[in-house]
N, C-alpha and C positions, 0 to 999 in steps of 0.2 A: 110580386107586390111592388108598386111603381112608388116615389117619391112622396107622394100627395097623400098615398095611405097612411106612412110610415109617420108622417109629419102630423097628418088628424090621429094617428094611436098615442102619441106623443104628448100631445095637448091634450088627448083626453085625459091619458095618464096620469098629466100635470093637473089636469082641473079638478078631476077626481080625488087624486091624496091630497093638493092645497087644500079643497074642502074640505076633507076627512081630520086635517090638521089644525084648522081652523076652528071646525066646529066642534073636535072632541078632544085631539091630541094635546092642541096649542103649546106646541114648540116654535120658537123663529123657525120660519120658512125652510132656509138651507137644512136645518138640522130635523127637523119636521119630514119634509120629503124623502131625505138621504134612510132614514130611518124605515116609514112604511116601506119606502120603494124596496127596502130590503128584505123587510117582513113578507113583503108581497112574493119576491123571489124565491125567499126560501120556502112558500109554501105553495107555488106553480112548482118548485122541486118534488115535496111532498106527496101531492095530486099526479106527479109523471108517475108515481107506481100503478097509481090505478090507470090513468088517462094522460098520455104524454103530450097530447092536441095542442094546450095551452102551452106547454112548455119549446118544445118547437114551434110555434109561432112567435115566441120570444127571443130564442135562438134566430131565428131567421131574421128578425127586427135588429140584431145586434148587429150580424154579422154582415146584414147589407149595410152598413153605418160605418164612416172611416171617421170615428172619432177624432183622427189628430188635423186631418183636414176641417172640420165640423168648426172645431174649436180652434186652432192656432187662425185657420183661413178666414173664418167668417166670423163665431159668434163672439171670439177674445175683442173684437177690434168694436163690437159694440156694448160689449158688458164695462170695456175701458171708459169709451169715451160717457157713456154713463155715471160709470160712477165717478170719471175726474167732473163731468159738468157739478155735480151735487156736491162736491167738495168744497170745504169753507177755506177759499182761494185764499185770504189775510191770514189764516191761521197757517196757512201751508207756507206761505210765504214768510214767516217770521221763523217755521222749522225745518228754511231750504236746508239748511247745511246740513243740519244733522240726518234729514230725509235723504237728501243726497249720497251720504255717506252711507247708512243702511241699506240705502239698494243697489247702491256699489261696491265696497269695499266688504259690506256685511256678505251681501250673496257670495263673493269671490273668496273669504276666508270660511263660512258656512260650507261652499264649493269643495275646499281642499282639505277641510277637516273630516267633514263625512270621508268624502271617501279612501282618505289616508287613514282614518281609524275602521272604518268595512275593511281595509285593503288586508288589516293584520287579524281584525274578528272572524270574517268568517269562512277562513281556511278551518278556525276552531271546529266550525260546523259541520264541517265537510264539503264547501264550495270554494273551490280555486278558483282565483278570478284575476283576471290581468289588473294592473292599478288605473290604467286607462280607465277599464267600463265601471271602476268604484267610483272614478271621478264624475263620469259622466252620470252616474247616478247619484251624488251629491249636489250633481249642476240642476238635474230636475226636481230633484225633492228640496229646492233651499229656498223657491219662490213660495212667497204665503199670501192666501186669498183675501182682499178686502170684501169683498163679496159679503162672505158667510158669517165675519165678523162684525161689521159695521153695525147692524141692528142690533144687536147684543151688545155693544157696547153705550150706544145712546139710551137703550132699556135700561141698564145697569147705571147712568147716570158715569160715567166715567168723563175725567177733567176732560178739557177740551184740546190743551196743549196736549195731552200723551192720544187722543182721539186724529189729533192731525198727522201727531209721529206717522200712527197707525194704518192711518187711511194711506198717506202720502207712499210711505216709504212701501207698501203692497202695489198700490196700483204703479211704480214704477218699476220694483223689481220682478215684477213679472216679465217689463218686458229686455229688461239686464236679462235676467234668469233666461230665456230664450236664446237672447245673444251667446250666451256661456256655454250654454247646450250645447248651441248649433256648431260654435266653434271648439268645443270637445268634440264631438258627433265627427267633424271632417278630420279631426286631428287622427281620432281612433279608427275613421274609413282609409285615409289615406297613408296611414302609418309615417311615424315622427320622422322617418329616413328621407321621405319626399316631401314632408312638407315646412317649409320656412317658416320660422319664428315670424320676420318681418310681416309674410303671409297673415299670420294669426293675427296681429294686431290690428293690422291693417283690415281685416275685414271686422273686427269685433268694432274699431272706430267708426267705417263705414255703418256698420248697421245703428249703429247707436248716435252717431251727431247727426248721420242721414236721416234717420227715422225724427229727430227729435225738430232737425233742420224743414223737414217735411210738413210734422205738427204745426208750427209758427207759422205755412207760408197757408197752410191751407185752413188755419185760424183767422189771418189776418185778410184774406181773401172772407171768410164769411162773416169778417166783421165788415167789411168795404160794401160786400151789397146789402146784408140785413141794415144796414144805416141808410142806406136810398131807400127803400122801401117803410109800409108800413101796412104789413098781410100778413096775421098770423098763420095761416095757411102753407104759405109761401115761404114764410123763413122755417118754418118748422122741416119742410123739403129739403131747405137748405144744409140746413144739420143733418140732416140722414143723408145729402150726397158728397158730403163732407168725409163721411165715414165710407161711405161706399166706394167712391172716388178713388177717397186716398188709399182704404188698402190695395185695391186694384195696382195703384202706381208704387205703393211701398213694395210688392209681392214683383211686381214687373222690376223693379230696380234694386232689387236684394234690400231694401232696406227693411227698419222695425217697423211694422206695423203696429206693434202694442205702442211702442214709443210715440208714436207718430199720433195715434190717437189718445193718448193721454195728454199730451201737448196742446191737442188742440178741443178736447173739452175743457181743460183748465184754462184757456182760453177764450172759450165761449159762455164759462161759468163764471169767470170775473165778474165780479160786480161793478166795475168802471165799465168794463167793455157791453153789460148789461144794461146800464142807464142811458147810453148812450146810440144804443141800439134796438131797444127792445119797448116797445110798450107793455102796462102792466097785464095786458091780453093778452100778447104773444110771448111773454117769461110764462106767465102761467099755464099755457098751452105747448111751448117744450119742456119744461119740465115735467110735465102730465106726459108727454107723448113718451120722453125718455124713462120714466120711473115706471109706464107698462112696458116699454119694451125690456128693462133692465129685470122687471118681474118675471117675464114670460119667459126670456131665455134662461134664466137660473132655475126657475123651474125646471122647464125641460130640462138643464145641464146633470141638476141632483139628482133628475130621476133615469138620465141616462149613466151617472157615475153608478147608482144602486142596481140597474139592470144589467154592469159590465162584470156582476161575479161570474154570468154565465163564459168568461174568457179564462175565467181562471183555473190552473192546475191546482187542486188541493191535494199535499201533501203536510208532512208532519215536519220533514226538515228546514220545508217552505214557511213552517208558520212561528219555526223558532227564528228564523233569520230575518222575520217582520217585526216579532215582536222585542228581540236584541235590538234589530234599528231603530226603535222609537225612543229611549232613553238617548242613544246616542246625536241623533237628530236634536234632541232638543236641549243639550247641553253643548253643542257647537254651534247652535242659533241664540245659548246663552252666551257663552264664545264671544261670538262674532259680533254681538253688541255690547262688549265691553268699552272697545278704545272709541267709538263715535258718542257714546253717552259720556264716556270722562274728557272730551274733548269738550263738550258744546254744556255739562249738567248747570254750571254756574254760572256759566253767561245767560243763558237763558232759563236758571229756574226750573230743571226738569220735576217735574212731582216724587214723589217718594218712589221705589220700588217700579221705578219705569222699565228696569230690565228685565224683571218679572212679570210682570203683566205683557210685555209686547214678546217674552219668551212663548209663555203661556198661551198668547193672543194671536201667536204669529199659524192661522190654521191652514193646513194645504188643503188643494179642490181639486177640479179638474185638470188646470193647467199640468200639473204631473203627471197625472193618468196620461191623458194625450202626451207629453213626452215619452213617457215609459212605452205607448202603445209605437212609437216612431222608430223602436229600435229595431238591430237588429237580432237574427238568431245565435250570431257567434258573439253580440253583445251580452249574450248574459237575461235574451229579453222575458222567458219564462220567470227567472230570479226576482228581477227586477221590477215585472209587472206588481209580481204577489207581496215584492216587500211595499210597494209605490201605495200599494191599494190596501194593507195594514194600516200602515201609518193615516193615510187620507181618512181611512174610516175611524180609526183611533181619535185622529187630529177635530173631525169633527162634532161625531158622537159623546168622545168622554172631556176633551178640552171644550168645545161649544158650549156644554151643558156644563160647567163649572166655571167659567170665565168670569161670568155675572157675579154669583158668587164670592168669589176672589176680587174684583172689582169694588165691590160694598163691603167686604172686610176688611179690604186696605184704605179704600178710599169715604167709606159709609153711603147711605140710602144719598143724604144731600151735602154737597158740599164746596167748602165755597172760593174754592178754586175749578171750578166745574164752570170757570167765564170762559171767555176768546180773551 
């Protein structure tokens, strides 16, 4: 089966359950898809007693598929710059700090809390595990997806200050969250004896001022020509080889690639850098261009997250040590945002119950899975898939569908802190 198939089964897939969601389910999309797509699974399983045809041919669609490539290589660097372009740039800008601090400071105590409380749980279980691969799997599981939450939060009418928190501080610590990874990831291949502190830092800086240094030049390079010109056609090219470009050169040069392209959609999402660049055809012709491509790959992404059970070991020890991490998870993501909200609540007015809501709100996606799928087999990566892919299905299933909820009975239907 060559690449072209795999990618039209993909898109049928996607177009099929969106519509079936749409027209019958209507759940928001991410949650909507992740759902059938699993429904559908589990019963291509059911159908393998009688006829296993369907069922291997789904197997085979997986396992040609290098998820952590898919996704860290190619589609994270367009779902970013997607959704930094459609971010409300004034709003983010008024909650740099605190945003800042949540996708750094939050990831990095998020980071050592998971896996220093795994380190002592789940010997309980019966799984010895070095502290290393707890860490490292603290490092994957602590980035949360703007993606799957954003529409559900504008549905739900939530204020627009705890909305920027929200948006802001995901699409950057995704790509912290990678940085962390990567340099746990070498820490535990190269073991702590060979490799230098000064090392660690030093690449964790590289990838992160590089990646972010990279954003600005190839932001400001596609405002210098989208300002000579005036072709919506043509600049809309421009943004996509903006994206295309730069991962190429972030990947060639170790640097972030998520960083890089979250820089420079925020960038090209400004509203100064918009008036000044864009006529009212050509904003509304990348915007449209970007809001199907940020459709079409999340599509595809849910309904490959719900076809990746076919990787999974099910066992019973496996399923108590997913469902023990989910409480924990999400009380060191309460954790981790204590000291940046009581830094910044009273200078800037945070709303009521903002650590609840963005506890609650903080949902994991793909970017995990594809870590979890990166590891290796003396990392623990059997363990680690199946706790990676509890929580992700937990996180968006049962938080997704209650977040609304929780949002109108903190905040009500309308209200009038719900400005910029």
């Amino acid at each position: 089966m060559d690449y072209f198939l795999i990618v039209t089964v993909l898109v049928f897939l996607s177009a099929l359950f969106g519509y079936i969601n749409v027209r019958f389910v209507k759940l928001p999309n991410s949650i909507g898809l992740m759902l059938i797509t699993i429904i559908f699974t589990l019963a291509v399983f059911a159908l393998s007693y009688f006829d296993n045809t369907l069922l291997n041919a789904e197997k085979y669609i997986i396992t040609q598929i290098d998820f952590k490539t898919l996704l860290l290589d190619t589609m994270l660097s367009f779902l970013l710059f997607a959704g930094a372009l459609h971010t409300n740039f004034e709003q983010l800008k008024v909650q740099r700090w605190p945003v800042f601090l949540f996708s750094t400071l939050g990831v990095l105590v998020s980071t050592f809390l998971i896996g220093t409380i795994l380190s002592y749980i789940l010997p309980l279980i019966g799984f010895k595990i070095d502290y290393i691969y707890c860490l490292l799997f603290g490092a994957l599981i602590s980035p949360t997806d703007p993606i799957a939450v954003l529409g559900i939060l504008k549905k739900a009418g939530a204020p627009k200050k705890l909305e920027a928190k929200i948006v802001g501080e995901s699409l950057f610590n995704d790509g912290v969250g990678v940085v962390v990874f990567l340099t746990i990831f070498q820490v535990a291949s190269l073991g702590t004896e060979t490799l230098e502190l000064s090392h660690v830092f030093k690449l964790f800086f590289e990838e992160v001022i590089g990646g972010i240094g990279l954003g600005l030049v190839l932001g400001w390079l596609a405002y210098r020509l989208m300002k000579k010109i005036d072709d919506y056609q043509i600049e809309v090219i421009i943004t996509l080889a903006v994206v295309m470009v730069g991962t190429v050169i972030a990947q060639h040069f170790h640097l972030s690639a998520p960083l890089a392209m979250v820089t420079a959609g925020l960038m090209a999402g400004n509203d100064r850098v918009r008036e000044h660049t864009m006529s009212r055809q050509t904003e509304d012709y990348v915007d449209k261009f970007w809001e199907l491509i940020d459709i079409l790959l999340n599509n595809i992404l849910f309904v490959l997250i719900g076809m990746e059970m076919l990787v999974l070991s099910f066992e019973i020890p496996l399923l108590i040590a997913g469902l023990v991490a989910i409480p924990i998870i999400l009380l060191s993501r309460y954790i981790s945002l204590l000291l940046p909200i009581n830094i910044f609540k009273k200078r800037l007015n945070f709303v009521p119950k903002t650590n609840l809501v963005m506890t609650w709100g903080g949902l994991r996606g793909g970017i995990s899975i594809a870590l979890a799928l990166s590891l290796t087999d003396t990392m623990e990566r059997d363990l680690f898939l199946f706790i990676t892919y509890i929580v992700v299905i937990f996180s968006i299933l049962v938080q997704g569908l209650t977040i609304e909820k929780m949002v109108k009975r903190i905040y009500g239907s309308v209200n009038p802190t719900n400005k910029p």
